[in-house]
DSSP file (Angstrom, degrees, kcal/mol; ACC not computed):
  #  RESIDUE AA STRUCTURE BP1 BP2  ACC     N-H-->O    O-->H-N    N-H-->O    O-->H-N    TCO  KAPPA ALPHA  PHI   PSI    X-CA   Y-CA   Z-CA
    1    1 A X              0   0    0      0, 0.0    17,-2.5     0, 0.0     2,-0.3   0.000 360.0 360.0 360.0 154.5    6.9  -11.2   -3.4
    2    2 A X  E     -A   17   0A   0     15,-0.2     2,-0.3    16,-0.1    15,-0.3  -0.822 360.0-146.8-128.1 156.7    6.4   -7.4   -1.8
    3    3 A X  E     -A   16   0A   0     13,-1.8    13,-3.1    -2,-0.3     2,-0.5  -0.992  17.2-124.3-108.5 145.4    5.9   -4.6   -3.7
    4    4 A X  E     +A   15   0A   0     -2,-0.3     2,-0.3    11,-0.2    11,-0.2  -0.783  33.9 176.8 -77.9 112.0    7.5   -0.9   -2.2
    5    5 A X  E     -A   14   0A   0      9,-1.1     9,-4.8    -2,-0.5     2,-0.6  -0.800  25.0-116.4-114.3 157.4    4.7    1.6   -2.1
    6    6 A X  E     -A   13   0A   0     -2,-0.3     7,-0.2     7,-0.2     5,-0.1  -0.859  20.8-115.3-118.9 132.8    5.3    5.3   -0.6
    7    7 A X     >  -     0   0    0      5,-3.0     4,-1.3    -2,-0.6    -1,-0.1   0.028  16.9-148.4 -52.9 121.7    3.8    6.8    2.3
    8    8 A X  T  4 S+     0   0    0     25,-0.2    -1,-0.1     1,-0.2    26,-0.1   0.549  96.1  39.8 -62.7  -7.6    1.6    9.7    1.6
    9    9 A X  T  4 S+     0   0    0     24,-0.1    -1,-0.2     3,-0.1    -2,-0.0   0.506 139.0  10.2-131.9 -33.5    2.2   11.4    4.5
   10   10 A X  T  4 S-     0   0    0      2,-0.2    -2,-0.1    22,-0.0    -3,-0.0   0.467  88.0-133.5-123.8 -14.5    6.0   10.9    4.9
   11   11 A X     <  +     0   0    0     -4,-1.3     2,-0.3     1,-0.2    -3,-0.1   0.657  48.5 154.9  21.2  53.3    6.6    9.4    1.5
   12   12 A X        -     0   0    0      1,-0.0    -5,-3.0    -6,-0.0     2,-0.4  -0.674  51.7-112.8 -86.0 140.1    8.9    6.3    3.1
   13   13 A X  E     -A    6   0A   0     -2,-0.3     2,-0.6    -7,-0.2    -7,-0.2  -0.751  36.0-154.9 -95.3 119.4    8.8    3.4    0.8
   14   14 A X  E     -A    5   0A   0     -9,-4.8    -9,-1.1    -2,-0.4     2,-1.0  -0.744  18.6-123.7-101.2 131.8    7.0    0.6    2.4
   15   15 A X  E     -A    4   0A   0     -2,-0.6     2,-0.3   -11,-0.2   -11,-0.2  -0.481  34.3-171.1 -63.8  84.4    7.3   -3.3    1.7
   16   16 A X  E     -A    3   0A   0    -13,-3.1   -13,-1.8    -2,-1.0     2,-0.3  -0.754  22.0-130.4 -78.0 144.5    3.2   -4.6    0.7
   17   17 A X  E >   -A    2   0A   0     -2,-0.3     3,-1.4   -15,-0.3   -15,-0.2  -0.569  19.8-113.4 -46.9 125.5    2.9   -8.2    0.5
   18   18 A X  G >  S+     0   0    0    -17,-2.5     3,-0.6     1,-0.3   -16,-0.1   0.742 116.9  54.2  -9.7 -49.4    1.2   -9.4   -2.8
   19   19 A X  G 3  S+     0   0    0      1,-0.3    -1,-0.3   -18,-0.2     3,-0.1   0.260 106.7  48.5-116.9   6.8   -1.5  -10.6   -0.9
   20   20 A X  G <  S+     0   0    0     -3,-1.4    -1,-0.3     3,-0.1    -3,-0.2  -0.363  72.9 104.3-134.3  52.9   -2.3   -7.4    0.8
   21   21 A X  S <  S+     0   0    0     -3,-0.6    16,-1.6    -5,-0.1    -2,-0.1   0.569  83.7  55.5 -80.6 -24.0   -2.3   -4.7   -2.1
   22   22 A X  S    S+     0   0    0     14,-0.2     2,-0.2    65,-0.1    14,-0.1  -0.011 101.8  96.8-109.5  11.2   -6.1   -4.5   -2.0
   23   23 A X  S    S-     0   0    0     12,-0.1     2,-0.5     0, 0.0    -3,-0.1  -0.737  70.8-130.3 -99.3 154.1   -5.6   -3.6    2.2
   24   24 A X        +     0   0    0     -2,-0.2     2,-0.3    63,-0.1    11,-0.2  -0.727  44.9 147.8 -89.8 163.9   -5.5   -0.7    4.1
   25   25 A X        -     0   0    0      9,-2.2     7,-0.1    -2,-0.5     2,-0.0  -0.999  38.5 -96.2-159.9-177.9   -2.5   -0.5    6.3
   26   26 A X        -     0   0    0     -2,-0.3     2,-0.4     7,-0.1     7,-0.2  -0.251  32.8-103.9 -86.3-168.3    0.1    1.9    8.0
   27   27 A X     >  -     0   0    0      5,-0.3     4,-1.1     1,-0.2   -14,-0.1  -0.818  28.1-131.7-108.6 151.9    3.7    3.2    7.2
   28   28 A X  T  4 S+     0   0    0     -2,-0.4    -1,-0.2     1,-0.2   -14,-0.0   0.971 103.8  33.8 -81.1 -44.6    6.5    1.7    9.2
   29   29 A X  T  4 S+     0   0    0      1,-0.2    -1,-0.2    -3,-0.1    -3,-0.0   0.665 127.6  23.0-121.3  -0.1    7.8    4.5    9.9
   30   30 A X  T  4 S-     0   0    0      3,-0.1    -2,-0.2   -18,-0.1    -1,-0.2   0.257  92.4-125.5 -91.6  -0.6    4.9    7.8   10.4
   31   31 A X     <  +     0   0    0     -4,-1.1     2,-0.1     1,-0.2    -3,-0.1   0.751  56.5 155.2  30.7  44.8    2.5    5.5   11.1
   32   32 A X        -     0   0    0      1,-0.3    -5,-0.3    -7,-0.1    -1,-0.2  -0.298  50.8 -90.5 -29.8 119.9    0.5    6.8    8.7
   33   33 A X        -     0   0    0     -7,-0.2     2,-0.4    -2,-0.1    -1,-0.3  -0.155  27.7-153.4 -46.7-176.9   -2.4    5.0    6.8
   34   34 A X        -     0   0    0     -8,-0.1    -9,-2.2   -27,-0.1     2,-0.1  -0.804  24.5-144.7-155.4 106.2   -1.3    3.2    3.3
   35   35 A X        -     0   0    0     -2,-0.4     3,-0.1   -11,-0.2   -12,-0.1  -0.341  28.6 -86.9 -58.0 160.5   -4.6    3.4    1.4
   36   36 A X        -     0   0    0      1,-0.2   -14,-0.2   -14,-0.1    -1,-0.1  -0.257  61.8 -75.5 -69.8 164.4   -5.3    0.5   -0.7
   37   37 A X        +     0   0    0    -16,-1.6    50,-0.3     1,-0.1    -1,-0.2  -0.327  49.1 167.9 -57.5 129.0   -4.0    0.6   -4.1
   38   38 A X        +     0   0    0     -3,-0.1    45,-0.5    48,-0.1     2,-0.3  -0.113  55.2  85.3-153.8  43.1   -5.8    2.8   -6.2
   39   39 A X  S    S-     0   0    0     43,-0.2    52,-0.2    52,-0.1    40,-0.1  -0.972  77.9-116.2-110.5 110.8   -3.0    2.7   -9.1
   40   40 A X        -     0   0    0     -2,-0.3     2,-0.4    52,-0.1    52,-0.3  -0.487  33.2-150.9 -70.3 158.7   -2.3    0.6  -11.8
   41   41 A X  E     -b   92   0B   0     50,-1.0    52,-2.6    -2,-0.0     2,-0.2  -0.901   9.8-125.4-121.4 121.8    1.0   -1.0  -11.2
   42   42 A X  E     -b   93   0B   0     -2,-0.4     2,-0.3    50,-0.2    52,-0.2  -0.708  33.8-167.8 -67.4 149.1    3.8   -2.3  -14.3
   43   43 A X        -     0   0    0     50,-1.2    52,-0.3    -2,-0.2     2,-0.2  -0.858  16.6-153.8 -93.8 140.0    4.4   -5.7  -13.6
   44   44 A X     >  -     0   0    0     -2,-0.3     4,-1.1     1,-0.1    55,-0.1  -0.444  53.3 -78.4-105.4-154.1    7.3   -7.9  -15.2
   45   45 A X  H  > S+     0   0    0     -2,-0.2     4,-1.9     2,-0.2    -1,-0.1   0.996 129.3  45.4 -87.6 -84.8    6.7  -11.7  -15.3
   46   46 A X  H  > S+     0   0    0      2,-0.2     4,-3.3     3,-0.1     5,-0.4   0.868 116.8  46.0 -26.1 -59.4    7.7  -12.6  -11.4
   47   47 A X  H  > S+     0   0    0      1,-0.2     4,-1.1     2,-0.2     3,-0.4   0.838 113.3  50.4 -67.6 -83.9    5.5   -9.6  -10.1
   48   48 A X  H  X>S+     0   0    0     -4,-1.1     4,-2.1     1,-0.3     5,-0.5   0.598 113.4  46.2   0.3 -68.6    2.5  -10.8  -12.7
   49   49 A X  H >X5S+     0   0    0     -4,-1.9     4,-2.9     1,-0.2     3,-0.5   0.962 119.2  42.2 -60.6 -56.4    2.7  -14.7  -11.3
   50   50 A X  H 3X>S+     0   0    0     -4,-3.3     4,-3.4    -3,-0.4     5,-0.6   0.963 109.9  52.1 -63.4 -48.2    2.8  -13.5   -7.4
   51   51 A X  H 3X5S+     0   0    0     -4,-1.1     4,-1.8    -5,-0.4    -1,-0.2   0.899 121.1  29.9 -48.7 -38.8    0.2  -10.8   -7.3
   52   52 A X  H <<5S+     0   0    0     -4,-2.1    -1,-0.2    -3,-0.5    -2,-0.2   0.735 118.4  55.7 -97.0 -15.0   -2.9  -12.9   -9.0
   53   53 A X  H  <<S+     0   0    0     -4,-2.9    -2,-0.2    -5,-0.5    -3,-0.1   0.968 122.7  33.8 -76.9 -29.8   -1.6  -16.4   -7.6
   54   54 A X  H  <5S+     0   0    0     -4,-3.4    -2,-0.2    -5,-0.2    -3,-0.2   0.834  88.4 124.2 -75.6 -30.5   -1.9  -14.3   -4.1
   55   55 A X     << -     0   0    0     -4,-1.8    64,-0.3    -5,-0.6   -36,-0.1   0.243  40.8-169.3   9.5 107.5   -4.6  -12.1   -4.6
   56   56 A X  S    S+     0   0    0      1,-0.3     2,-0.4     2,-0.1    -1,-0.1   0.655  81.8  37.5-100.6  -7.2   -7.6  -12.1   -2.1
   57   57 A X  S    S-     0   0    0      1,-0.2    -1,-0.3    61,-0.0    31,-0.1  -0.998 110.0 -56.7-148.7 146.1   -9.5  -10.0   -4.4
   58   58 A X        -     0   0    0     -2,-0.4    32,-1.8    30,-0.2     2,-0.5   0.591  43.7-143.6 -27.9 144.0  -10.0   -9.7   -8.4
   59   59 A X  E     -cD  90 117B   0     58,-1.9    58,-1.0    30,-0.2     2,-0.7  -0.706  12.7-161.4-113.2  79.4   -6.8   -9.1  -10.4
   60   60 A X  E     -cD  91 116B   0     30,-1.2    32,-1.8    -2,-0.5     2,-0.5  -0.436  11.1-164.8 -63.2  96.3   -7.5   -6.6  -13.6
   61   61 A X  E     -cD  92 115B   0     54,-1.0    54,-0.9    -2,-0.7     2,-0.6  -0.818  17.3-167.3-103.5 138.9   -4.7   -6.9  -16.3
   62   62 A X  E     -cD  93 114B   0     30,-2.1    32,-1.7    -2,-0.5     2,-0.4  -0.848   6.8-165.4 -79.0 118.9   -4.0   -4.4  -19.2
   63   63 A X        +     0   0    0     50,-4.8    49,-0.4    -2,-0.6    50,-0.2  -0.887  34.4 161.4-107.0 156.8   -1.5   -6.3  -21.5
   64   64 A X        -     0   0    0     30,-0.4    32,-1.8    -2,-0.4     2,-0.3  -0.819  33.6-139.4-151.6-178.7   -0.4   -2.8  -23.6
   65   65 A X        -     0   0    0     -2,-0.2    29,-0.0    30,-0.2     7,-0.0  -0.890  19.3-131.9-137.0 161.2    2.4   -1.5  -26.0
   66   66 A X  S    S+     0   0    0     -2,-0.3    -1,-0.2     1,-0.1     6,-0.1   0.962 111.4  51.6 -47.8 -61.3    4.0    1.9  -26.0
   67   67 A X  S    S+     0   0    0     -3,-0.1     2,-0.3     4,-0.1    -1,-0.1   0.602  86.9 104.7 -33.6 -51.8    3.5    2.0  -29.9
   68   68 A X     >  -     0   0    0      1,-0.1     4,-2.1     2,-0.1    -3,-0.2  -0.247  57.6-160.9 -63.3 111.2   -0.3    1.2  -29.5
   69   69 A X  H  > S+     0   0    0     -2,-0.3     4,-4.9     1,-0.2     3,-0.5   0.975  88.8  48.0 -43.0 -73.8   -2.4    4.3  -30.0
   70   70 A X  H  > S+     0   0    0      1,-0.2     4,-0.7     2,-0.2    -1,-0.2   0.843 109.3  54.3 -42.2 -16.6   -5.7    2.6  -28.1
   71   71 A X  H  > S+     0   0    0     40,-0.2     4,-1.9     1,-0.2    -1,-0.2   0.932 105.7  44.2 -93.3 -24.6   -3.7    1.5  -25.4
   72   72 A X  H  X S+     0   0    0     -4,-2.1     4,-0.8    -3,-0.5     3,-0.3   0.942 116.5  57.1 -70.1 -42.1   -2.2    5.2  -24.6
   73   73 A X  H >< S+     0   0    0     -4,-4.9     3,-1.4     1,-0.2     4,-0.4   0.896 113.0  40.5 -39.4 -71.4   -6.4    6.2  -25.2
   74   74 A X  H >X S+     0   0    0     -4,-0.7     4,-2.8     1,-0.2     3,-1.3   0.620  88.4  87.0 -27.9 -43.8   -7.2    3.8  -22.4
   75   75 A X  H 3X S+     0   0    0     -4,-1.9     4,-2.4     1,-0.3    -1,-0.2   0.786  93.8  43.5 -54.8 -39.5   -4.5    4.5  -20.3
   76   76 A X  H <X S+     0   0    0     -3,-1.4     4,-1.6    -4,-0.8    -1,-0.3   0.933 117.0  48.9 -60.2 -37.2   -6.7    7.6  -18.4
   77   77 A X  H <> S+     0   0    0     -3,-1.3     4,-1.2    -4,-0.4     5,-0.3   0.823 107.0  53.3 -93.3 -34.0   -9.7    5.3  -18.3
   78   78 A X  H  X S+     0   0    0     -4,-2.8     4,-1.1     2,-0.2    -1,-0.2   0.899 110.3  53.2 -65.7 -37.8   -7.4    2.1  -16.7
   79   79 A X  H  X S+     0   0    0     -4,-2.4     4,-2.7    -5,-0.3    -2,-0.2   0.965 108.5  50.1 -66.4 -44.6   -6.4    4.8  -13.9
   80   80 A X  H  X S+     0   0    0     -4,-1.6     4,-2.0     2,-0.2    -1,-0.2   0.674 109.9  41.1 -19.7 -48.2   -9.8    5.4  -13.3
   81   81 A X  H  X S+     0   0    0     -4,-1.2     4,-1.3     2,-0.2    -1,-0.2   0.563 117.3  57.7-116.6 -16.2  -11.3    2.0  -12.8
   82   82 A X  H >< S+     0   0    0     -4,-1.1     3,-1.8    -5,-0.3    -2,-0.2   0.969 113.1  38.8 -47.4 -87.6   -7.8    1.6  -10.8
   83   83 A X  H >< S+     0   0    0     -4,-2.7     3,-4.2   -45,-0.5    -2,-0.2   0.853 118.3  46.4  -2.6 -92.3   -9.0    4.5   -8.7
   84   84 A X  H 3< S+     0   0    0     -4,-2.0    -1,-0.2     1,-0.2    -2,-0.1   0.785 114.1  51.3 -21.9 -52.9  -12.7    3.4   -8.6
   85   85 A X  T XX S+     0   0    0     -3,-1.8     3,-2.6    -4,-1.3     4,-2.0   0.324  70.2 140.6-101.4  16.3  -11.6   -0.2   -7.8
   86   86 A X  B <4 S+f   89   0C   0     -3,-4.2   -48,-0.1     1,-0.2   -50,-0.1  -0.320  81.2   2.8 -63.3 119.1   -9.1    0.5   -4.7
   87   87 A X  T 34 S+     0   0    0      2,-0.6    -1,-0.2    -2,-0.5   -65,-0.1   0.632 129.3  62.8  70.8  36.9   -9.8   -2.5   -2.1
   88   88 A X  T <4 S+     0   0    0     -3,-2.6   -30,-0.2     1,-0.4     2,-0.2   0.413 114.8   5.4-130.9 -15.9  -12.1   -4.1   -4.1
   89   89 A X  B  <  -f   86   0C   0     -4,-2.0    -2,-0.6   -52,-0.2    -1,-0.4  -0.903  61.7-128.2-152.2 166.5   -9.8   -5.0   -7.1
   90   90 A X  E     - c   0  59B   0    -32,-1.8   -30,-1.2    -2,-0.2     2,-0.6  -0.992  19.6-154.1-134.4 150.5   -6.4   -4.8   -8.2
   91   91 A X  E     + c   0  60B   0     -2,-0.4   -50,-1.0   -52,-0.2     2,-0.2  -0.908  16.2 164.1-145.3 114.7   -4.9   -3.3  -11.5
   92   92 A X  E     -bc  41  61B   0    -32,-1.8   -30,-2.1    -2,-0.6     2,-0.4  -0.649  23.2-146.5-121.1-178.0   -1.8   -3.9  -13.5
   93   93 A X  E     -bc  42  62B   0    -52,-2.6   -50,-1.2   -32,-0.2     2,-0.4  -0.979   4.1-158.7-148.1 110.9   -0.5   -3.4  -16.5
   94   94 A X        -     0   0    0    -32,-1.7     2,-0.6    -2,-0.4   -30,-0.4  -0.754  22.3-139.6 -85.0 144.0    2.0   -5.8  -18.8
   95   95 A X    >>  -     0   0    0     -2,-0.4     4,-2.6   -52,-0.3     3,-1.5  -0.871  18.8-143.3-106.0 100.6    3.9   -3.8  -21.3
   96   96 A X  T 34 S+     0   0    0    -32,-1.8     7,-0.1    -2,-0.6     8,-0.1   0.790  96.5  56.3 -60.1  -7.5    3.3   -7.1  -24.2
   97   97 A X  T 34 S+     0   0    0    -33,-0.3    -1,-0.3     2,-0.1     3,-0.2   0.595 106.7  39.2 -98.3 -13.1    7.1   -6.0  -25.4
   98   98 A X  T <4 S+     0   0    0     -3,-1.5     2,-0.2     1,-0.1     3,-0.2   0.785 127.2  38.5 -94.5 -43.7    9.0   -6.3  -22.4
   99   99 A X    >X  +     0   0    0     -4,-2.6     4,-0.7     1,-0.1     3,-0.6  -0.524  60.0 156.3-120.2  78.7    7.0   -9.7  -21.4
  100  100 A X  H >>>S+     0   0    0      1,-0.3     4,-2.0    -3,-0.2     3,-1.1   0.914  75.6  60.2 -16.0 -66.3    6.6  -11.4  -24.7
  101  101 A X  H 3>5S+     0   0    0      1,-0.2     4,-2.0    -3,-0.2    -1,-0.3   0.877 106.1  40.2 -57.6 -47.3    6.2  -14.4  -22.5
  102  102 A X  H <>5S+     0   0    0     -3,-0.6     4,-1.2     2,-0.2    -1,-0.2   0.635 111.8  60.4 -73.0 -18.1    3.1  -13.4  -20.5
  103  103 A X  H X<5S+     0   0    0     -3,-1.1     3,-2.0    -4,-0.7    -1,-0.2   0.969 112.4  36.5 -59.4 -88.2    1.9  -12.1  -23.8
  104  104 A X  H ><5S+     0   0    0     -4,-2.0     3,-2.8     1,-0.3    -2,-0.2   0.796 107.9  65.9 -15.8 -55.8    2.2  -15.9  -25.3
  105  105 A X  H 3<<S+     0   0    0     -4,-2.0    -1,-0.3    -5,-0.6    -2,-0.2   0.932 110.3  30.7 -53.5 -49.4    1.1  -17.3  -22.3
  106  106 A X  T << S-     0   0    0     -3,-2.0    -1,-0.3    -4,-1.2    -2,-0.2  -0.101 111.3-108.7-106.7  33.9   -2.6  -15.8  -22.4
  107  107 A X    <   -     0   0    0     -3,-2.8     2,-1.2     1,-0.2    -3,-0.2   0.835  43.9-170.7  33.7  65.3   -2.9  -15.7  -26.6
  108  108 A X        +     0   0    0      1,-0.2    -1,-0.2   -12,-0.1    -4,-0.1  -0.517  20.6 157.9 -91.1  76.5   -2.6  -11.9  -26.3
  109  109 A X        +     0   0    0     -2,-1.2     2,-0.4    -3,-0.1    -1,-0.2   0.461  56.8  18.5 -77.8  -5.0   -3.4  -11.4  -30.1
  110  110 A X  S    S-     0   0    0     -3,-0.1     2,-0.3    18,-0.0    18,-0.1  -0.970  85.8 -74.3-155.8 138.1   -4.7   -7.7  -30.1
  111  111 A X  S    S+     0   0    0     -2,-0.4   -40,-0.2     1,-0.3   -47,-0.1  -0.960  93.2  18.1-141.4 173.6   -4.5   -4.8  -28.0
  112  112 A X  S    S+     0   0    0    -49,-0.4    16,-1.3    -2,-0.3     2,-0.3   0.170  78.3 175.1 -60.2 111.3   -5.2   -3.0  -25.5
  113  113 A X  E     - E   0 127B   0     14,-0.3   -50,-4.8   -50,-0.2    14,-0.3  -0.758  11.7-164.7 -74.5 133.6   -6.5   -6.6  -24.2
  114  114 A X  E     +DE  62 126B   0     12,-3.5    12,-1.2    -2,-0.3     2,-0.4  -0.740  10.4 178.4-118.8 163.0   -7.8   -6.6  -20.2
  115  115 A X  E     -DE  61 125B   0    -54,-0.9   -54,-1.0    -2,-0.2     2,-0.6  -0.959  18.7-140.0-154.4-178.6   -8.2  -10.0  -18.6
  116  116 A X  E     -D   60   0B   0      8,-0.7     7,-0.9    -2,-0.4     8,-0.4  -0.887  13.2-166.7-160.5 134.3   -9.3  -10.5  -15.2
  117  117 A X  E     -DE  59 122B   0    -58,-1.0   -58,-1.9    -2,-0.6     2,-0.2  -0.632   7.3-179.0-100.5 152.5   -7.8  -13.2  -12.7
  118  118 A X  E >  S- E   0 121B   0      3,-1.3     3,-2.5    -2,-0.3   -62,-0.1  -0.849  77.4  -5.2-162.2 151.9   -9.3  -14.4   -9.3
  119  119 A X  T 3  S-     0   0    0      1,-0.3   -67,-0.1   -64,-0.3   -65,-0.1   0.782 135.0 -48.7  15.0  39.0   -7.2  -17.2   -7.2
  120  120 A X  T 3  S+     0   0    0      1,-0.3     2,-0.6   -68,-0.2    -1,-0.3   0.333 114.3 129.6 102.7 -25.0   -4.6  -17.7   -9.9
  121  121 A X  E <   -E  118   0B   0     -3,-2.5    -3,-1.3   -69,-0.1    -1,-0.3  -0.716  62.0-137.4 -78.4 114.5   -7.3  -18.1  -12.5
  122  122 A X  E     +E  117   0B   0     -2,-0.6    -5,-0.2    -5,-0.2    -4,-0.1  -0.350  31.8 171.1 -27.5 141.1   -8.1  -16.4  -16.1
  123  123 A X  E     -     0   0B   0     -7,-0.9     2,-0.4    -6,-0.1    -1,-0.2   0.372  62.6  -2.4-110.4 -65.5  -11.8  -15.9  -15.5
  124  124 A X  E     -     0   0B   0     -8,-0.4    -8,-0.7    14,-0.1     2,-0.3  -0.978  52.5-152.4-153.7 124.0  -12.3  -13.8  -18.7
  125  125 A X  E     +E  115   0B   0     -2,-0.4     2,-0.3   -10,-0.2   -10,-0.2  -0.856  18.9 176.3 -94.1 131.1  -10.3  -12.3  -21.7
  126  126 A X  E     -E  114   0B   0    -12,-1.2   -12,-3.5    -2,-0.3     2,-0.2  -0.891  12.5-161.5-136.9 143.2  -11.8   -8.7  -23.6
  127  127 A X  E     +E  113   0B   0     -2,-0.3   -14,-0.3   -14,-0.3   -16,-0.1  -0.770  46.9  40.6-108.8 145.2   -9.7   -7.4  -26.1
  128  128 A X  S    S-     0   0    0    -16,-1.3   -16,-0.2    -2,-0.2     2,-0.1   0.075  92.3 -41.5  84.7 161.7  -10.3   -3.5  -27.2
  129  129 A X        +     0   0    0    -18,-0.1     2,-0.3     1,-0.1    -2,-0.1  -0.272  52.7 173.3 -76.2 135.8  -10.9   -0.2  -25.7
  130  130 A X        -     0   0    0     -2,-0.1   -53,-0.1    -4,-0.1     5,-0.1  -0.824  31.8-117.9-141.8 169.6  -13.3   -0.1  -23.1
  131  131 A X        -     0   0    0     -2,-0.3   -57,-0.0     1,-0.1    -1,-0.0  -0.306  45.4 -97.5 -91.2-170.5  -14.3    3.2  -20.7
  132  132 A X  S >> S+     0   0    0      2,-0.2     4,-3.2     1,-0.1     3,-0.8   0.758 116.1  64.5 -82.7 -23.1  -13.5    2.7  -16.9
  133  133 A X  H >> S+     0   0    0      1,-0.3     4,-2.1     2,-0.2     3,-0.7   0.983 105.5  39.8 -47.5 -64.0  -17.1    1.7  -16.1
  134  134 A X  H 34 S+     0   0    0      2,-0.3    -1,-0.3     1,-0.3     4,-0.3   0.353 111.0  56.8-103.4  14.9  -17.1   -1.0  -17.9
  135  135 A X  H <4 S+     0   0    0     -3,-0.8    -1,-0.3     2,-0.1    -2,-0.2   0.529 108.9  60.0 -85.1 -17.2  -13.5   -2.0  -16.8
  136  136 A X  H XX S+     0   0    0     -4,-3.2     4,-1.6    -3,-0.7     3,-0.9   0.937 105.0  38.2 -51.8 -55.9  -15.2   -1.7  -13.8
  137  137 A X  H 3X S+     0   0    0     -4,-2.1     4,-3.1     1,-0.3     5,-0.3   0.734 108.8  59.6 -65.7 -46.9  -17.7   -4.2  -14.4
  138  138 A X  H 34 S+     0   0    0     -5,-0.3    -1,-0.3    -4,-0.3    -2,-0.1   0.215 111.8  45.0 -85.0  19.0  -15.5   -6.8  -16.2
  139  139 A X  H X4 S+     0   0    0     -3,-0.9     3,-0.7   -79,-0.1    -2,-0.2   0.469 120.5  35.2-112.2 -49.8  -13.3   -6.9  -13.0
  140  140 A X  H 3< S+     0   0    0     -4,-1.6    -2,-0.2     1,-0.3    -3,-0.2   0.687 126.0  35.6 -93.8 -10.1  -16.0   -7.1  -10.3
  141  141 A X  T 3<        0   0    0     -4,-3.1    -1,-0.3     1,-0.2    -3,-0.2   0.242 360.0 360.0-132.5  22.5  -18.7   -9.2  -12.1
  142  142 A X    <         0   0    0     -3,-0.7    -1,-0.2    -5,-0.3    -2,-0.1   0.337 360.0 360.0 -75.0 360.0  -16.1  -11.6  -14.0
């Protein structure tokens, strides 16, 4: 599974591989750098399984709601530690009403809840609002 990210320089929508979101590369078609990801990204179900089972480097998820006050607080501090953690980490965001099932899957009982994956594995579940430092921290030393 690819995701399309858009050239900074040309803004042509480029095909990443999963497993190379946390890479620099070019643009197909300025040849252009493609910085690492330094976004958080929505996921649905499909994009969620490929990105952490492919993953070369820590997978940071926000399960969130629209509805949830904390999770709209969070949302500047999750772009941040997005920011902070480009090509060292990668950060997405499930919406827990659009994927119920991913919700289920990882007994997402309260939110904003962060979790943090590395080869296809839950390492660590935190539930509640947390600054970007220390989303920092709970991706890189999870």
């Amino acid at each position: 599974m690819s995701l399309i990210r858009q050239c900074p320089a040309c803004g042509r929508g480029n095909r990443v591989p999963a497993a190379h979101l946390a890479d620099s590369g070019r643009c197909g078609a300025c040849k252009a750098e493609l910085p690492p990801l330094a976004v958080p990204v929505n996921v649905d179900a499909a994009q969620f399984d490929a990105i952490v089972a492919q993953a070369t480097v820590p997978v940071l998820v926000d399960f969130w709601a629209e509805w949830c006050g904390p999770c709209k607080r969070a949302a500047p501090e999750v772009a941040r530690a997005a920011q902070a953690l480009a090509g060292r980490a990668i950060v997405l965001k499930v919406d827990t009403e659009a994927q119920p099932a991913l919700s289920a899957r990882y007994a997402v009982r309260s939110i904003p809840n962060f979790a943090v994956f590395r080869s296809g594995q839950l390492i660590r579940q935190q539930p509640g609002l947390m600054p970007a430092s220390a989303l920092q921290q709970l991706a890189l030393q999870s």
